[in-house]
N, C-alpha and C positions, 0 to 999 in steps of 0.2 A: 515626711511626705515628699519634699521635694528630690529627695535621694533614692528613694522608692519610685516616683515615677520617672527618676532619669533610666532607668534602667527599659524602658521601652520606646524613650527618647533622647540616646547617645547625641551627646554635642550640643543639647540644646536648653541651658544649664537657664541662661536668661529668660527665655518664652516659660519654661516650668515654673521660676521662681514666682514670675509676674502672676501668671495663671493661679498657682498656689495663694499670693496673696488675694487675687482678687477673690477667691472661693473664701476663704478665712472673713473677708470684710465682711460678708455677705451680698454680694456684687453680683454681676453678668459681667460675661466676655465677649467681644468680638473680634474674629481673628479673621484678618485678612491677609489672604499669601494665593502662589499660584499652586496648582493641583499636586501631592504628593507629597507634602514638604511634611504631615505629618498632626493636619487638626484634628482630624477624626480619632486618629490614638489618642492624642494629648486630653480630647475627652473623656476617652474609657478610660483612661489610667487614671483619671483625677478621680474619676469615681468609684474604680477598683480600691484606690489607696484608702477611699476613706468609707467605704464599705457602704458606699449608697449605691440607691438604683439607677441604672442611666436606661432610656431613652432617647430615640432619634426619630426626628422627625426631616425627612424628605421634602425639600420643599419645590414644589413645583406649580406653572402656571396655571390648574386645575383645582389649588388646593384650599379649600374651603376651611374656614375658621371653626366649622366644627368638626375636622377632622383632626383641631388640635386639641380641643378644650372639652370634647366631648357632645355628645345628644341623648334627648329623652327619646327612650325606647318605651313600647305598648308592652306591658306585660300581663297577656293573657289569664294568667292563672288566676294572679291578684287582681287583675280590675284596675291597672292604674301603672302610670307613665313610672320609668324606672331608669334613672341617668346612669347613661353608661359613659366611663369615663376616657377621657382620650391620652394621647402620650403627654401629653403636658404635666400628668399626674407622675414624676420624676423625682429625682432629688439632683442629681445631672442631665439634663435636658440638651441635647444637640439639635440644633435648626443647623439644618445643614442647607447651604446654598439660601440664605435666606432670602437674598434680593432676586433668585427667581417666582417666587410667589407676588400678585398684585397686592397695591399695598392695603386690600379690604382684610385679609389673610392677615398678612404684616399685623396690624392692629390688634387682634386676636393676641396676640402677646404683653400689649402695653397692659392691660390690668393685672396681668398673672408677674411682671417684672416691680411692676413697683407696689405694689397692696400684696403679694405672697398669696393672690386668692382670684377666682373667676367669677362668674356672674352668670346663672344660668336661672330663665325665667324668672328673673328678680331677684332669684337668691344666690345670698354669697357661699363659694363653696372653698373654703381654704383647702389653699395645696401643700403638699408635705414639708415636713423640714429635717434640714438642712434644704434650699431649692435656687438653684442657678438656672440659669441660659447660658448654654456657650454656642453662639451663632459664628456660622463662617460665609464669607465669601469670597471670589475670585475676583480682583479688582481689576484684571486684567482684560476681560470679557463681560462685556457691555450687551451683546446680543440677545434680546429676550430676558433682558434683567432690567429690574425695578426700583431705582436709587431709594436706599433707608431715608427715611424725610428725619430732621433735625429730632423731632422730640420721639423719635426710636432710638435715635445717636446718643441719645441723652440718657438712655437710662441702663447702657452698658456701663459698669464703671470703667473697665479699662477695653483699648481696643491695641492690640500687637501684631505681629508677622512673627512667623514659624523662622525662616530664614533657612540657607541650610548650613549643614552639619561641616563641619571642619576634615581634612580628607581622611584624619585617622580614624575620627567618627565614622565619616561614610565608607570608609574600608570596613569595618565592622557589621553595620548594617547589610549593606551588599551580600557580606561574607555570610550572613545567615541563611539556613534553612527556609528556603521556597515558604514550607508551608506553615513556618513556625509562627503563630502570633506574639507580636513583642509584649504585647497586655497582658499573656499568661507568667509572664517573670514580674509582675505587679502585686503585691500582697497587703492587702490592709494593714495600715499600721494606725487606725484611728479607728473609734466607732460614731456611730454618727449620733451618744446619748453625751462621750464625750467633749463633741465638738462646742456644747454648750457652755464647759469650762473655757474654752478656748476664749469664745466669744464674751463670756466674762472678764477675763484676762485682758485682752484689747481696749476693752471699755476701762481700765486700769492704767492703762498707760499716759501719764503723762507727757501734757502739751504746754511747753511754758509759753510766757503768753506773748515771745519777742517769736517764736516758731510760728505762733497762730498768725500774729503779725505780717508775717513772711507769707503767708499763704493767703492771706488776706489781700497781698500787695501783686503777689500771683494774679489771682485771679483781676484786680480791677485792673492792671493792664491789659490783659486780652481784650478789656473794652475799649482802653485809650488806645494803644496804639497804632496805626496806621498800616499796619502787616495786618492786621484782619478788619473784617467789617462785620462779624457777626463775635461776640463773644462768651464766655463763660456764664453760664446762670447761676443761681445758690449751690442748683443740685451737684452740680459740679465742683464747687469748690467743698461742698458735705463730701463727695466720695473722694478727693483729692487729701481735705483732712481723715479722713476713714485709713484707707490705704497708706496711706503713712503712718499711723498706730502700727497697723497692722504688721508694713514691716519692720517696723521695730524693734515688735513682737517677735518676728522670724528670727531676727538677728540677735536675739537674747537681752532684750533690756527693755526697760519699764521704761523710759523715758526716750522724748523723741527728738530728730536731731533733723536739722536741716538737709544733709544728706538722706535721710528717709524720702524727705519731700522732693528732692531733687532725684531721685530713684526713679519714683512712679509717678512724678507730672504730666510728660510727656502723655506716655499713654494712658493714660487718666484724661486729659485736659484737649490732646489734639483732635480729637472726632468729633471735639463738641464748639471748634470754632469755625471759621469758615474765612478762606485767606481773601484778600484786598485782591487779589487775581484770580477771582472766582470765573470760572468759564460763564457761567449764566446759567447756565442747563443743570445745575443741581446736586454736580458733582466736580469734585476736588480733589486737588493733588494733596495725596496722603502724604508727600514729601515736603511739599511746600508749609503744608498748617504743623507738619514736625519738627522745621527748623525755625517756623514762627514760634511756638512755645519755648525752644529752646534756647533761641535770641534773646525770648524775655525772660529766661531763667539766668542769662548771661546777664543781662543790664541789669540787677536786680541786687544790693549788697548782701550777700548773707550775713543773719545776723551772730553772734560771737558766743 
């Protein structure tokens, strides 16, 4: 998978990997980078490779939460309301620009991320599976945008930046055909009946219990330490050990290793604390709460 979709995103070997595991875990993404860098592919190709349907939803200051999740339509013939369903009905879903929608909008996603299912007049209507979010925004551009509040942050598992490409990369890219899409060089190499093994598999992987320990001691300094004032919940420390199976998994072995954890902490862990030099207003330096996590992967003994 991950060799499959570098090939429509040259040079960018780490944001793929990460992405990959976080789809395996059965997670959400949030990718935050400036315009160009390359989200929008990175989501057709996750779902080109693995033969799911992808989904984009536009998000803008007008857009109403059932223009994600669906509405009851009158159906004349039959006599009786008939849900018609909206793009949420995915298996790779793109919220694209998601902090330009107000956060009543926003919300519209917390049932469908953590229960895998919506809620329409009372009733629950499971969404497909395999089923991700991969949400972007521009952190750079603040105007007419609507800060993710904590318990949206919270139910991504991992959040990353595209970054760019190295210059032999970007001579390649460049070097391309105007009108060629890089997602048409993308080929399923999974189906989404076997991704169930996969997910089998995962849940197989051994966690000894000096690893769990280690991630245990992760997560309760984000509470103690003095670099942040808000920290880590359960949920975080569940997709923290999650995402560590997983790349494990990626990396060929049954068994997990503290390098796994120290892999995907960061972005796993940083979007869900909030640093001791919080501006007030609600929003933070992604830079700041990144090298907060990773101070306290430095003060922390791995275990042997």
């Amino acid at each position: 998978m991950v060799e499959m979709i570098e090939r429509a995103l040259l040079g960018r070997r780490d944001a793929v990997e990460l992405a990959t595991c976080a789809f395996l875990s059965g997670g959400h993404l949030l990718i935050e980078d400036v315009p160009g860098v390359g989200k929008t592919t990175l989501a057709r190709a996750l779902a080109r490779a693995t033969g799911g349907e992808f989904r984009r939803i536009q998000f803008t200051s007008d857009l109403l939460p059932a223009d994600i999740v669906g509405v009851q339509v009158w159906d004349s013939k039959r006599g009786e309301f008939r849900f018609k369903r909206g793009p949420i009905f995915g298996n790779v879903v793109l919220s694209d620009e998601i902090n330009r929608a107000p956060p009543k909008t926003q919300s519209a996603l917390l049932e469908a991320m953590s229960e895998r299912q919506i809620s329409v007049d009372g009733d629950a209507v499971a969404l497909p599976r395999p089923f991700m979010v991969i949400a972007t925004q521009n952190v750079q551009e603040h105007h007419g945008t609507y800060p993710l509040p904590e318990s949206q942050m919270d139910r991504f598992t991992m959040r990353i930046t595209m970054g760019y490409p190295d210059r032999e990369a970007e001579r390649q890219v460049i070097g391309r055909l105007t009108l060629e899409d890089p997602v048409q060089l993308v080929e399923p190499v999974v189906d989404l009946e076997s991704l169930d093994e996969v997910t089998m598999f995962i849940d197989r992987v051994r966690v000894d219990e000096s690893i769990l320990d280690y991630i245990v001691e992760i997560i309760d300094k984000t509470r103690s330490t003095d670099l942040l004032s808000l920290g880590v919940g359960p949920r975080g420390g569940m997709a923290l050990h999650r995402a560590a199976r997983t790349m494990a998994m990626m990396r060929g072995r049954d068994y997990c290793l503290p390098d796994d954890v120290k892999k995907v902490a960061v972005p796993v862990l940083a979007h869900r604390v909030i640093p001791s030099s919080d501006t007030g207003e609600g929003m933070w330096d992604r830079d700041i709460a990144d090298r907060a996590v990773a101070n306290i992967l430095d003060s922390i003994e791995i275990p042997i």
